[in-house]
C-alpha positions, 0 to 999 in steps of 0.5 A: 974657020968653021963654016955656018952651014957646020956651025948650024949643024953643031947647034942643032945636034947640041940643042937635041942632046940638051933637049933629051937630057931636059927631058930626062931629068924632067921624067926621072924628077916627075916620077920619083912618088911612082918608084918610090911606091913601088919601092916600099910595096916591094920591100914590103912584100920580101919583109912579109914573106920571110916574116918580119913585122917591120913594114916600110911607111914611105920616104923619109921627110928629114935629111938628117943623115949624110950618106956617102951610099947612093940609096934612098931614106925610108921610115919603118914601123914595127907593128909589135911594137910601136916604134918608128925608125929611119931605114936606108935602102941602097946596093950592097956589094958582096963578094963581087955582086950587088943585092938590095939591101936596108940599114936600120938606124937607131934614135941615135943615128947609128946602124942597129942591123943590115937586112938583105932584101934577097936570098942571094943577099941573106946568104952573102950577109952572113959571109961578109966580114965585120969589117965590110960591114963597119965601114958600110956603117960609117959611111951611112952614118955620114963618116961622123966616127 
């Protein structure tokens, strides 16, 4: 039989945790227009140093892709040409390491293209197997072929 005095103790430690992961999901939750800025500003800065005219608008408001990928919806604009598209920007492993990386969809809601986000990135793209590469594609694509 667990004694009260143990029984308070357990409560109050089980009241802090959940009060700490309260807290938690509270900060992540209230905080996602702040990262998602620094997202697009960051993406931003990589597509205009490697000279890309696509730019990074902001989050994507329409939930119409099933990702299996943790990663988050973006819109991007092309401006060259007026044309909008849905981007998921996520984490790519290749060859035992992680970069930044987007998938650009089409109208149609299949990936048109991966762009690395780093160097490190740019140069495992190129070696990985166009296999790799379909599956990271259905799986974006929600599993649908």
């Amino acid at each position: 039989m667990i004694s009260k005095s143990k029984l308070k103790d357990l409560a109050i430690l089980l009241g802090w945790i959940a009060g700490l992961i309260l807290i938690a999901g509270l900060f992540w939750a209230l905080t996602q227009p702040v990262r998602s800025r620094f997202l697009v500003r960051a993406v931003n800065r990589v597509l205009e140093q490697s000279g890309d005219t696509r730019r990074l608008t902001g989050p994507s408001s329409s939930r119409g892709y099933g990702s299996m990928l943790k990663g988050s919806w973006y819109e991007m604009n092309d401006t060259q040409v007026n044309d909008s598209r849905r981007v998921l920007i996520f984490s790519f492993i290749g060859e035992g390491t992680f970069f930044p990386c987007a998938a650009l969809m089409n109208n149609e809601g299949k990936v048109e293209e991966f762009l690395a986000l780093n160097n490190h990135g740019e140069r495992l793209l190129g070696r990985i197997s166009p296999g790799i590469l379909k599956t990271y594609a259905r799986r974006i694509e929600g599993g649908r072929r």
